[in-house]
Every structure is written in C-alpha cells, then in structure tokens.
TORPA-4810 file (N, C-alpha, C, O; in nm, 3 decimals):
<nodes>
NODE_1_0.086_-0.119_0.000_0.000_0.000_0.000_0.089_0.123_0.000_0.154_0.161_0.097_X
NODE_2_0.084_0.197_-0.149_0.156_0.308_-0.123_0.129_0.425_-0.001_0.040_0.413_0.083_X
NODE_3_0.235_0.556_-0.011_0.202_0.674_0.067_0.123_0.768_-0.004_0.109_0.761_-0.126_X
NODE_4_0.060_0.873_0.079_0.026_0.964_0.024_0.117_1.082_0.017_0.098_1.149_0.118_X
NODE_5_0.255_1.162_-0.100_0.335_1.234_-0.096_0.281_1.359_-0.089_0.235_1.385_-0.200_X
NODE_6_0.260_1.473_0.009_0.257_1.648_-0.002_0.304_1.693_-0.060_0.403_1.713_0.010_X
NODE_7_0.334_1.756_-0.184_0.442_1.873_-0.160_0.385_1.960_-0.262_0.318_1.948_-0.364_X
NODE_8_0.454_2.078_-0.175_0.387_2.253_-0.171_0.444_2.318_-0.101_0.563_2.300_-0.071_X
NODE_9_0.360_2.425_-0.052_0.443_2.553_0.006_0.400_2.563_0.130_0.380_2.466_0.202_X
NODE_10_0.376_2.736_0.179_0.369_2.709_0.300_0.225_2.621_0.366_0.229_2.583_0.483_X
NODE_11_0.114_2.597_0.288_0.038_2.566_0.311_-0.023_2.418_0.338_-0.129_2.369_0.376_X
NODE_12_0.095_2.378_0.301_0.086_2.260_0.277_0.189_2.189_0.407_0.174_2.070_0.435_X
NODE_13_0.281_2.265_0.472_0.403_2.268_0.556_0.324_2.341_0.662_0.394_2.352_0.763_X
NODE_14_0.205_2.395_0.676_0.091_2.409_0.816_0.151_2.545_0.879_0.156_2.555_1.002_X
NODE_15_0.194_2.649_0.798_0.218_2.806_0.858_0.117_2.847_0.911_0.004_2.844_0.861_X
NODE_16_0.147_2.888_1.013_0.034_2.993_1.114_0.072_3.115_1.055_0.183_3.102_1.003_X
NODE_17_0.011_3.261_1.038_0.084_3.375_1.027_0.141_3.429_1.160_0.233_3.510_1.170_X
NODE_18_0.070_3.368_1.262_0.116_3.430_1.416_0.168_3.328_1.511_0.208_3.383_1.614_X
NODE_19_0.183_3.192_1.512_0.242_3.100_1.603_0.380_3.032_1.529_0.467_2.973_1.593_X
NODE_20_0.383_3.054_1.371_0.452_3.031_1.289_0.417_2.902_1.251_0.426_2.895_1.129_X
NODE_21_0.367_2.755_1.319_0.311_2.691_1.242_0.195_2.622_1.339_0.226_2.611_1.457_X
NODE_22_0.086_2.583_1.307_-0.010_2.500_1.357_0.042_2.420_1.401_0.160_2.402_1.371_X
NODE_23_-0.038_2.314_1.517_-0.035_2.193_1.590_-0.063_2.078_1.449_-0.090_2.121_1.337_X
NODE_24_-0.050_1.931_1.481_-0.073_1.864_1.368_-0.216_1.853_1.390_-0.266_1.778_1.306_X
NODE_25_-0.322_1.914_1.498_-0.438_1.904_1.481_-0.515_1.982_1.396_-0.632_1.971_1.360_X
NODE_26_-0.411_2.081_1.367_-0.482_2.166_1.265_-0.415_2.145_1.109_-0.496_2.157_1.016_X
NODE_27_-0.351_2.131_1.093_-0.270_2.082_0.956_-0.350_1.962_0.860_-0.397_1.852_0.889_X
NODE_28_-0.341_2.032_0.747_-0.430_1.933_0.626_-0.357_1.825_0.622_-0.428_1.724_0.627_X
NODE_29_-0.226_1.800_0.614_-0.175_1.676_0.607_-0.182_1.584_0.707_-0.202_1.466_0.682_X
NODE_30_-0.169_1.624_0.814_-0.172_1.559_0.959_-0.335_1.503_0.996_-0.370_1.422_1.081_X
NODE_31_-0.393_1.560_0.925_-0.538_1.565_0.944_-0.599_1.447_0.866_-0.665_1.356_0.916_X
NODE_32_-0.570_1.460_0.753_-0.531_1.325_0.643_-0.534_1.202_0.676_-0.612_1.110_0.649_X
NODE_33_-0.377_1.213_0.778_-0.320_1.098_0.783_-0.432_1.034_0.888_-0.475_0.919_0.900_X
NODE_34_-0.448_1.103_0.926_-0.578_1.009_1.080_-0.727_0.966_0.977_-0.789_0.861_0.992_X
NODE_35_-0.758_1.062_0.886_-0.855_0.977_0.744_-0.847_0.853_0.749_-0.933_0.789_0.809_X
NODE_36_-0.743_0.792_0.688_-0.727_0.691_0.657_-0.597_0.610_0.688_-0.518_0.655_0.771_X
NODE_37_-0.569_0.473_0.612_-0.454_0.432_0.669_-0.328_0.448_0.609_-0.217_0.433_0.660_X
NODE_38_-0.360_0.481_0.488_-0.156_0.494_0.436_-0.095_0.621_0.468_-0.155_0.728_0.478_X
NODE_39_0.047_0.597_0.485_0.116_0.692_0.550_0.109_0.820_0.491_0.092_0.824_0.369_X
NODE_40_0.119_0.938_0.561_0.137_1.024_0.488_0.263_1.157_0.481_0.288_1.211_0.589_X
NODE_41_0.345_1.211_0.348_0.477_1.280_0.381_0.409_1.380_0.367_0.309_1.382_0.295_X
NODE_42_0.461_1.508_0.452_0.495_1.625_0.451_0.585_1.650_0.368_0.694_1.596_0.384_X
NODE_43_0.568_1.725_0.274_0.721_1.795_0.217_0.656_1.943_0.160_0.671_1.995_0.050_X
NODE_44_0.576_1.992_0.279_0.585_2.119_0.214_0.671_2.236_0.261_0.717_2.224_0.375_X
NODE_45_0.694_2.325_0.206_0.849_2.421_0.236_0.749_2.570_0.198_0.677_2.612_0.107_X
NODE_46_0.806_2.619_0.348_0.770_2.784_0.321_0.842_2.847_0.222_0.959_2.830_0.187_X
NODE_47_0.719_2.955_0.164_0.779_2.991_0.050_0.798_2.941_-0.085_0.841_3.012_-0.175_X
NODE_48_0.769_2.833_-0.098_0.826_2.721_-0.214_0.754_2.798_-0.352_0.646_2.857_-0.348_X
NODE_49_0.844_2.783_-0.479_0.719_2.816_-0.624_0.803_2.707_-0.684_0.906_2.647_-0.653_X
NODE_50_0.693_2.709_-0.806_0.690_2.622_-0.863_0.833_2.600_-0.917_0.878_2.674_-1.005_X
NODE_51_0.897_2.510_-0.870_1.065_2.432_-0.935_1.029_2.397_-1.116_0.943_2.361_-1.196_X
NODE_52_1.196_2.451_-1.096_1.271_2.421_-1.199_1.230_2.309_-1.275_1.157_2.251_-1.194_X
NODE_53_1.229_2.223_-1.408_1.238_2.103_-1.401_1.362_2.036_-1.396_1.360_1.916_-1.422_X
NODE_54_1.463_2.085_-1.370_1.567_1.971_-1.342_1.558_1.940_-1.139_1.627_1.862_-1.075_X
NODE_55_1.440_2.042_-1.082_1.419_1.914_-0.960_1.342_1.822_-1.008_1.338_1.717_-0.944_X
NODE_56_1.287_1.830_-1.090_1.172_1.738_-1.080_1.256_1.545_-1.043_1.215_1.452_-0.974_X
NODE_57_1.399_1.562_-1.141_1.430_1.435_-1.121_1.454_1.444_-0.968_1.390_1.351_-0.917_X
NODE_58_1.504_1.500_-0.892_1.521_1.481_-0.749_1.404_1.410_-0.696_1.413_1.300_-0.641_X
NODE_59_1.244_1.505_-0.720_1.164_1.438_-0.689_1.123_1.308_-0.705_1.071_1.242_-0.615_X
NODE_60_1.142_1.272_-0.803_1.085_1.145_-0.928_1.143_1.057_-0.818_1.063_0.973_-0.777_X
NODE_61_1.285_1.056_-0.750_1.360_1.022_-0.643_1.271_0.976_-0.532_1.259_0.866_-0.478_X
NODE_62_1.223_1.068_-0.515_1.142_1.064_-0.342_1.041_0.980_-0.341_1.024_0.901_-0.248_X
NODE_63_0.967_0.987_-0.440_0.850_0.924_-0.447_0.878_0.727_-0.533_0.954_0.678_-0.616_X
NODE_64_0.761_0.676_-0.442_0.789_0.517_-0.524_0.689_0.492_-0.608_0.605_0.577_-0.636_X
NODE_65_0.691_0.387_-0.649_0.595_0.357_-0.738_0.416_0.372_-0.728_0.336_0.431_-0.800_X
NODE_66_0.402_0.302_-0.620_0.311_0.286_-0.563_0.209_0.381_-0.474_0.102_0.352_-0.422_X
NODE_67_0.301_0.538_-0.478_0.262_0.643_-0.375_0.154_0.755_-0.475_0.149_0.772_-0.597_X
NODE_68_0.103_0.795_-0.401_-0.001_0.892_-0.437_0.034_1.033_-0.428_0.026_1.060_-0.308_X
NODE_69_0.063_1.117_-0.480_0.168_1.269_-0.553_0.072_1.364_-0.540_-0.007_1.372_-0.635_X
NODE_70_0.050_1.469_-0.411_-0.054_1.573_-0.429_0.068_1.684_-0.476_0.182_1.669_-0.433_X
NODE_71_0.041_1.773_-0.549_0.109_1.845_-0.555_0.013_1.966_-0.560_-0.095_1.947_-0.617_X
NODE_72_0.042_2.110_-0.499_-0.025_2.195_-0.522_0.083_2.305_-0.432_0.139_2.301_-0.322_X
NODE_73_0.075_2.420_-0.566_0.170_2.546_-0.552_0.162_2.641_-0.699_0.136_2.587_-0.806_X
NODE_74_0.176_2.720_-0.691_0.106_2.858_-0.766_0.108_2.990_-0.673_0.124_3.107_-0.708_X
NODE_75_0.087_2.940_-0.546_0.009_3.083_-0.488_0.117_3.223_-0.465_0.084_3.342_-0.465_X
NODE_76_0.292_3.145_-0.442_0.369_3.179_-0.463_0.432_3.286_-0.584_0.485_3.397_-0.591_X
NODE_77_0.384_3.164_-0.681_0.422_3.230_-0.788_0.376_3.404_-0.800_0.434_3.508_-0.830_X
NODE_78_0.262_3.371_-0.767_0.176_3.470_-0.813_0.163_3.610_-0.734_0.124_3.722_-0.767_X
NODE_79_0.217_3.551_-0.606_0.241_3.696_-0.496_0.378_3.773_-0.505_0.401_3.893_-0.514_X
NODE_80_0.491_3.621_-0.498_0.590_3.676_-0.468_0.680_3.708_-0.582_0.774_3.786_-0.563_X
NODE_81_0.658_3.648_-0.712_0.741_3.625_-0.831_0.631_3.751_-0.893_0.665_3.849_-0.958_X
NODE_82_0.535_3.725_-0.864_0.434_3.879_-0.973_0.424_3.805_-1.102_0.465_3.863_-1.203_X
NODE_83_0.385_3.711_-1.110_0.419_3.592_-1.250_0.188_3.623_-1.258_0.099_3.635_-1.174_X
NODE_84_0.197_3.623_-1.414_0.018_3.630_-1.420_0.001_3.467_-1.407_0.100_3.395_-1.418_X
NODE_85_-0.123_3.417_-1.386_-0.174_3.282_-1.397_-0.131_3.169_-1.475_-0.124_3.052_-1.437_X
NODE_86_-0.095_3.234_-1.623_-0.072_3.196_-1.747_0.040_3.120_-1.715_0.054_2.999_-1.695_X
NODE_87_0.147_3.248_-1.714_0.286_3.211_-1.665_0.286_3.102_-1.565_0.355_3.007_-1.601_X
NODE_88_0.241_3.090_-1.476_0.245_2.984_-1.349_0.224_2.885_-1.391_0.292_2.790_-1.352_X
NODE_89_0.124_2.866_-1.484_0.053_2.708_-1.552_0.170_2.651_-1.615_0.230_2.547_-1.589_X
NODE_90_0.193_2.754_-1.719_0.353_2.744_-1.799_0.416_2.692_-1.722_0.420_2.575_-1.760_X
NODE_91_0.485_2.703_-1.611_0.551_2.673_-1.521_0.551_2.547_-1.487_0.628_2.453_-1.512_X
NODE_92_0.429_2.559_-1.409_0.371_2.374_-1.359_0.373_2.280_-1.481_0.382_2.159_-1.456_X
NODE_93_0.365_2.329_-1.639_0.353_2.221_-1.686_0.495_2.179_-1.731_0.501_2.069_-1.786_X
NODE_94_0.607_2.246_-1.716_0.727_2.261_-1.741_0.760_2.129_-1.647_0.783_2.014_-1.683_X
NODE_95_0.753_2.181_-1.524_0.787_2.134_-1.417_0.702_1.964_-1.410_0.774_1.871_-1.372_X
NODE_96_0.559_1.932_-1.444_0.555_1.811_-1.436_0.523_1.759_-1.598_0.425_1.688_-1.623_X
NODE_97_0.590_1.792_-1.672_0.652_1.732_-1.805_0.767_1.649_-1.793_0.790_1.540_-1.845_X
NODE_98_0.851_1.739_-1.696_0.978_1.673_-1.624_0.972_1.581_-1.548_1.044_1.481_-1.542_X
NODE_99_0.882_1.613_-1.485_0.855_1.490_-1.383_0.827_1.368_-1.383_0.885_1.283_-1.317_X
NODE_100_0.687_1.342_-1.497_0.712_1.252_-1.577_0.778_1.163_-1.634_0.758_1.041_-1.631_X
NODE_101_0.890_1.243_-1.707_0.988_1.170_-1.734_1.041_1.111_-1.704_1.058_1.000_-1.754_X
NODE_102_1.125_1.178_-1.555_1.206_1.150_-1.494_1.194_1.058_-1.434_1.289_0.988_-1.402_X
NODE_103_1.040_1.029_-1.395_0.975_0.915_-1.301_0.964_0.763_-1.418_0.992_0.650_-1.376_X
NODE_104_0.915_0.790_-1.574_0.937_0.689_-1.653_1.066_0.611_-1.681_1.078_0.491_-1.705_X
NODE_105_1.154_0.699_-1.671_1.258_0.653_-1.702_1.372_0.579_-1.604_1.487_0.540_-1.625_X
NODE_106_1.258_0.577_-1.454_1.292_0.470_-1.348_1.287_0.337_-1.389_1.201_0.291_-1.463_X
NODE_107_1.415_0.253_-1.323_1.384_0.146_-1.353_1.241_0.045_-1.264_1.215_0.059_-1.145_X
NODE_108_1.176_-0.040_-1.347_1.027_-0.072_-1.330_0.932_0.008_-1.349_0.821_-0.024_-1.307_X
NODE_109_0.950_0.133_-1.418_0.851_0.247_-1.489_0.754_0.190_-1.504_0.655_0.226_-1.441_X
NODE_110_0.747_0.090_-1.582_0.624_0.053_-1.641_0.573_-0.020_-1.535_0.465_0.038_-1.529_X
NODE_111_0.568_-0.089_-1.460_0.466_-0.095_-1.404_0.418_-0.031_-1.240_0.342_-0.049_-1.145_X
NODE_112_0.525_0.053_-1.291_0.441_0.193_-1.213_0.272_0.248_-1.152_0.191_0.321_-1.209_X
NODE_113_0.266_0.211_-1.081_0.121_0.259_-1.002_0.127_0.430_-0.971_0.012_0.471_-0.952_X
NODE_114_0.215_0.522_-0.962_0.222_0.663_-0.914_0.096_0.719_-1.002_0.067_0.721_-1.122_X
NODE_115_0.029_0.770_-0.868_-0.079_0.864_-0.930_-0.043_0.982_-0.888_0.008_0.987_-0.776_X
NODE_116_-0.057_1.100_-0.960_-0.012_1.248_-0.943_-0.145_1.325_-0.922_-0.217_1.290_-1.015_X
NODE_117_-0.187_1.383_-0.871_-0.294_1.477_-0.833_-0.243_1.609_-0.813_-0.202_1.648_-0.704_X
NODE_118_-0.245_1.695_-0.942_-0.242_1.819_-0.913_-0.349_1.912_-0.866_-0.451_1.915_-0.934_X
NODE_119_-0.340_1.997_-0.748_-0.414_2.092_-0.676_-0.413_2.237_-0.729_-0.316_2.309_-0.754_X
NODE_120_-0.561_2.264_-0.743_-0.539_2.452_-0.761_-0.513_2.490_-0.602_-0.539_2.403_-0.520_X
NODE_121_-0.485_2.560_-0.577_-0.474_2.630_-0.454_-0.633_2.700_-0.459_-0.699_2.729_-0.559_X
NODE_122_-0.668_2.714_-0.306_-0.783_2.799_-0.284_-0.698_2.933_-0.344_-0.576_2.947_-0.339_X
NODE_123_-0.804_3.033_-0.409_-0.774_3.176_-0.453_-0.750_3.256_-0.334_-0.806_3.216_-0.232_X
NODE_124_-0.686_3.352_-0.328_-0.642_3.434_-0.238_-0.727_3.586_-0.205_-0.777_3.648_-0.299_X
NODE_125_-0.733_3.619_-0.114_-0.769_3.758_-0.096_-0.742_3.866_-0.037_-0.635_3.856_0.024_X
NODE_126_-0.774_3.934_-0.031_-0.704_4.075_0.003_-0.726_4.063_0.114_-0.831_4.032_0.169_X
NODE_127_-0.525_4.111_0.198_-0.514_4.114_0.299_-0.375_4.200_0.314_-0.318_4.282_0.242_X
NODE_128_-0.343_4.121_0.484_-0.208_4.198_0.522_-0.054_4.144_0.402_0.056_4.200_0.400_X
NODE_129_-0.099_4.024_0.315_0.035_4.034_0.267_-0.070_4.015_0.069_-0.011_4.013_-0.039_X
NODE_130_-0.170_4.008_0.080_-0.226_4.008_-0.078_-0.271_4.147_-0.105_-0.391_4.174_-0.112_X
NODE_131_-0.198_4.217_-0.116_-0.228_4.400_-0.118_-0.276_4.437_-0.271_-0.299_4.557_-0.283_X
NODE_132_-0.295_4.362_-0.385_-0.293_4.414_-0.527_-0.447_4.343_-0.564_-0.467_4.230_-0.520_X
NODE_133_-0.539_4.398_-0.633_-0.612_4.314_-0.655_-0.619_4.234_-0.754_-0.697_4.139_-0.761_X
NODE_134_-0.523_4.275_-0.853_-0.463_4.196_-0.977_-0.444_4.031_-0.912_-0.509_3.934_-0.949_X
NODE_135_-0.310_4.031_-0.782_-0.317_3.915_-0.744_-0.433_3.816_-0.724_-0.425_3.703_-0.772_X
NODE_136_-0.533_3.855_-0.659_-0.638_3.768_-0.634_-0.743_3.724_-0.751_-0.821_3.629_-0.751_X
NODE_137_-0.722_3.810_-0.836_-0.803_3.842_-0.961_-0.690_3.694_-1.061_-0.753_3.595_-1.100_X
NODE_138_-0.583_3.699_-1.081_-0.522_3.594_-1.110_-0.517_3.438_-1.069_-0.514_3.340_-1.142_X
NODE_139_-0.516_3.449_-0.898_-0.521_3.371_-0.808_-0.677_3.244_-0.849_-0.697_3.124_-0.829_X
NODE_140_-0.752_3.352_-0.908_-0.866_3.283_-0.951_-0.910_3.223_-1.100_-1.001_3.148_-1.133_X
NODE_141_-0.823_3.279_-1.161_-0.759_3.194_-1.300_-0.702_3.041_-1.302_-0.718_2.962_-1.394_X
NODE_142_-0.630_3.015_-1.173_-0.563_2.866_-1.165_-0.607_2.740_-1.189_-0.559_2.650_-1.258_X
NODE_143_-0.744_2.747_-1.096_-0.825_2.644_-1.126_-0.845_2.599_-1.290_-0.806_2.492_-1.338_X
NODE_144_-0.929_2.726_-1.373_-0.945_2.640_-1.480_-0.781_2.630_-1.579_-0.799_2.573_-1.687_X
NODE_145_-0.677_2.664_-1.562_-0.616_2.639_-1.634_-0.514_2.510_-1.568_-0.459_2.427_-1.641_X
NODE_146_-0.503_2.513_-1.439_-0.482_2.364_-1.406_-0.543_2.259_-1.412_-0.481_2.154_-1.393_X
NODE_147_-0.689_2.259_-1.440_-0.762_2.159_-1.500_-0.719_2.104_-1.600_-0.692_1.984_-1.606_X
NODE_148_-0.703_2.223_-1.734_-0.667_2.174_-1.878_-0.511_2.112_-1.829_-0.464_2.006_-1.872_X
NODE_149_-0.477_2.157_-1.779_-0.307_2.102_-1.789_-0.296_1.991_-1.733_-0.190_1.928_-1.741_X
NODE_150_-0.424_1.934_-1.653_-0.388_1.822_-1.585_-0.468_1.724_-1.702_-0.413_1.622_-1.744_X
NODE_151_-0.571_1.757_-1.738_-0.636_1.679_-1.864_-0.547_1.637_-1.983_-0.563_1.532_-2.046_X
NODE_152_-0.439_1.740_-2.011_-0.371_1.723_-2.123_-0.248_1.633_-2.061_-0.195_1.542_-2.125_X
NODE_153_-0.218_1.662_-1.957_-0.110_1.527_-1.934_-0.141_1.383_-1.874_-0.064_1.294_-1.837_X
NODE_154_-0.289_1.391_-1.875_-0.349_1.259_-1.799_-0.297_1.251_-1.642_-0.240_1.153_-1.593_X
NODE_155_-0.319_1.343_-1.591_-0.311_1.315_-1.436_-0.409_1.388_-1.372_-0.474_1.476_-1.428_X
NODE_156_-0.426_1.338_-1.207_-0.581_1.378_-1.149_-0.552_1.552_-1.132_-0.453_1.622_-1.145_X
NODE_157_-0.660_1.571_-1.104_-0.698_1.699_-1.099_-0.757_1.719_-0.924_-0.747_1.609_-0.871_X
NODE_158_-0.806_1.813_-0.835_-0.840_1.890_-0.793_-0.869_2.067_-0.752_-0.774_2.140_-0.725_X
NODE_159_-0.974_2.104_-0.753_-0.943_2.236_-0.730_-1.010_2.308_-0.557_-1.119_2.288_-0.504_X
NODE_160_-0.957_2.346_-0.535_-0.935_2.333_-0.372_-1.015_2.463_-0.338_-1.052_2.480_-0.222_X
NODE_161_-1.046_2.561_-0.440_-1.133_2.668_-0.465_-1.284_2.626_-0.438_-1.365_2.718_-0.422_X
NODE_162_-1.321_2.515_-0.433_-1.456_2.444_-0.381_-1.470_2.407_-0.289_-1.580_2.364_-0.255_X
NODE_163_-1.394_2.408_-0.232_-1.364_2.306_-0.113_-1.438_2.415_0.028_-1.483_2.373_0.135_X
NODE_164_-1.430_2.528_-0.008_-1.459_2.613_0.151_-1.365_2.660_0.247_-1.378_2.659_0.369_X
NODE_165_-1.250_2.710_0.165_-1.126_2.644_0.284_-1.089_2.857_0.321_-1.077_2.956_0.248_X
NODE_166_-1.084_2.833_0.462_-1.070_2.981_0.510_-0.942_3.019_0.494_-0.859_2.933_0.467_X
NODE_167_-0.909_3.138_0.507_-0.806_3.220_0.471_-0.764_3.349_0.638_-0.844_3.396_0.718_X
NODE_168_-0.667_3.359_0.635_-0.644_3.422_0.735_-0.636_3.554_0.720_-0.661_3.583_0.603_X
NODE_169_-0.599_3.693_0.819_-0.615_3.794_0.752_-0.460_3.823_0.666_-0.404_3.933_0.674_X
NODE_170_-0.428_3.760_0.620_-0.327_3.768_0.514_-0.309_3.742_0.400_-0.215_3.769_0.324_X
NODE_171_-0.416_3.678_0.384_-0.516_3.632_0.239_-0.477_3.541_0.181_-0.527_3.495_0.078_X
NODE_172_-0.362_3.490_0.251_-0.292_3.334_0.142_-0.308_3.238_0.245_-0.372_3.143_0.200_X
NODE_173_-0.278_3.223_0.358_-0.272_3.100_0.455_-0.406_3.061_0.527_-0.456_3.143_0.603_X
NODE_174_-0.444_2.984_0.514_-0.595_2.901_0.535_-0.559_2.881_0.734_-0.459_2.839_0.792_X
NODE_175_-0.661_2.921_0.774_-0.686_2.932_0.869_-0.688_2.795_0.966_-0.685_2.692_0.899_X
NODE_176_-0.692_2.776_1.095_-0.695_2.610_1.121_-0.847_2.568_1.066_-0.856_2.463_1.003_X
NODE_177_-0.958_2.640_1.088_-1.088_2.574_1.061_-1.073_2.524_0.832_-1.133_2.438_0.768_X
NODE_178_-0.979_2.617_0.793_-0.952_2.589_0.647_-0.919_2.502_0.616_-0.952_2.447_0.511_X
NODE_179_-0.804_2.440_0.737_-0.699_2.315_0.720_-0.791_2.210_0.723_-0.775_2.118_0.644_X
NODE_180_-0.912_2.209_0.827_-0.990_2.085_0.863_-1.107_2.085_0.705_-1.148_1.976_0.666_X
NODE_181_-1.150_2.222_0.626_-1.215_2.194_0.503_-1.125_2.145_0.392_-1.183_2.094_0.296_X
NODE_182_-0.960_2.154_0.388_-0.904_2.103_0.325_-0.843_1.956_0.321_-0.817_1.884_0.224_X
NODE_183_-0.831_1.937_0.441_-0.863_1.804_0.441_-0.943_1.691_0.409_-0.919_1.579_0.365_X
NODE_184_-1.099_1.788_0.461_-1.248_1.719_0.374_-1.215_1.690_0.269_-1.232_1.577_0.225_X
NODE_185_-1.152_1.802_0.193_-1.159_1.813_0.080_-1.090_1.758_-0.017_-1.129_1.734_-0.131_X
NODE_186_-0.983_1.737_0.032_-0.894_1.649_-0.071_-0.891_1.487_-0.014_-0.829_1.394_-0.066_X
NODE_187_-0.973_1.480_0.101_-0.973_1.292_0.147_-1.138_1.222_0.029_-1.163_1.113_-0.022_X
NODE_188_-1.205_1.351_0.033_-1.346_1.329_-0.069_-1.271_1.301_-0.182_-1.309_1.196_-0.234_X
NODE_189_-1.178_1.354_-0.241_-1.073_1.366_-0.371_-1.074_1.232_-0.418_-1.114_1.173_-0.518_X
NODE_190_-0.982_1.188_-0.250_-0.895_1.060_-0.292_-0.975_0.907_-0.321_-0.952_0.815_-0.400_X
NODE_191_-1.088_0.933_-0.207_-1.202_0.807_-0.224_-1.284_0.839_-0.309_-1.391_0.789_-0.273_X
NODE_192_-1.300_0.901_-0.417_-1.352_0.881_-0.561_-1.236_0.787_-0.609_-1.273_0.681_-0.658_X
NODE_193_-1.149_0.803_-0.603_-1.065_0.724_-0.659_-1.015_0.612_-0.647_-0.909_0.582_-0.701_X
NODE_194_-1.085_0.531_-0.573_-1.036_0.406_-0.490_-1.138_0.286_-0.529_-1.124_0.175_-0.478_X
</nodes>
C-alpha cells in the first residue's frame, strides 16, 4: 500500500501567520493521515514556487511507485514572483513534463502505479500580505487552467477553490478551521478514486 506524498508551500508545511506553524491538529496533512490508513509525507516548504524542471528528477527520487503525488503550488508564484496565472501554468507544466519523465525513465517504470494529483490552490484575498487586486483576480484563474493542464497530461486533478477552505487575515494561509475543510476536501478527492 503506497504513501500519500505532499508537496507545496507554505500551506501545505501548516504556517500559522502568528504561532509560525499549527499543531498537527490543525494541519491538512496531519489531518489526512488520521482519514485513513496509508502513510502520509509532509514535504511542504515555506515559501516554495513552482521548481525548476531539473528538480523534478530529485523528486521522481522521493517518491515510489506505488505512492499517491498531491502536488499543489502557484500561490507563490503569483504573490511573490508577480508571475500572471498563465505564466504559473507554464511553469507547472514545465515542471511536471519533467517529472514525468524522470519518473518513466525509473527502472520498473512501467509498471508503475504513481498517481499524481495536481491541486489549484484555494484563490487568495485581500489582505495583510495580498495588497494588489490583480493578485487575487489571477489567483482565480488557476483552477481552470490547471484543470486543462492536468487533462492534457493525464493526471488527477483537484481544485481546492470548492472546497470552503478559510483564509487568514493575510489572504494566502488558510486558517486552522480551512486546514480541517481542506482536508475534507482532498480525502473526498482521494475516495472517488479508490
């Protein structure tokens, strides 16, 4: 029974804006892992945007055959890089084009079980660190263009913009009651899929 792999940014790595990070009772991943029974990694990193694709082979690394790949990050892009929506997608698809690869060209590729689930991020709003309204106005572009990008490379999709998930007054970091709708939200994800 594979894992379920995180990785993202700060949101995903359980930042508080004021304690610096949540308890694991409030954290989407931690929250997860008590869902159900396969293990689950943390690898989300404050700050993180969307990598290069020459990490991607690092990643392709981390993960086994058998593990389940949420990935979700953009929100970064889009605050701290000033990158429009477009650009970011560009990005992500750069980045898991590579990934792909890098992961096929493991030995036993083929019979590879890795499922990848890319995440929109909930959209952002105006706050103490989302000051432009361009940002949030972009922020809400992700969803449908990470859809198409996940359609066109055949991997799962979610968009986390449905989900209900609260925001703090800083407009990017989901609140603890957010963490517990994001969790709903992406464990509803995973048991469609099972």
């Amino acid at each position: 029974m594979g894992r379920i792999v995180c990785f993202g940014d700060s949101n995903t790595y359980g930042y508080e804006p004021v304690g610096m990070r949540y308890g694991p009772e409030n954290r989407w991943v931690d929250l997860l892992a008590a869902m159900q029974e396969k293990e689950v990694v943390n690898m989300g990193q404050n700050g993180r945007t969307i990598p290069a694709a020459y990490f991607a082979e690092r990643l392709a690394e981390e993960v086994q055959h058998d593990d389940t790949l949420l990935i979700m990050l953009g929100s970064n892009d889009l605050l701290l890089e000033g990158k429009p929506a477009a650009a970011a997608a560009a990005a992500m698809q750069n980045f898991l084009a590579a990934l792909l690869a890098a992961f096929a060209a493991r030995p036993g590729a083929a019979k590879a079980g890795l499922e990848i689930i890319l995440i929109s991020p909930p959209p952002m709003s105006r706050g103490f660190w989302v000051t432009e309204d361009s940002v949030v106005e972009e922020s809400y572009k992700l969803g449908n263009l990470y859809g198409q990008l996940a359609v066109s490379l055949g991997i799962g999709f979610a968009d986390a913009g449905k989900w209900g998930v609260g925001l703090t007054f800083d407009g990017v970091h989901f609140t603890g009651e957010g963490h517990h709708a994001f969790a709903a939200g992406i464990y509803n994800r995973l048991i469609t899929d099972m």
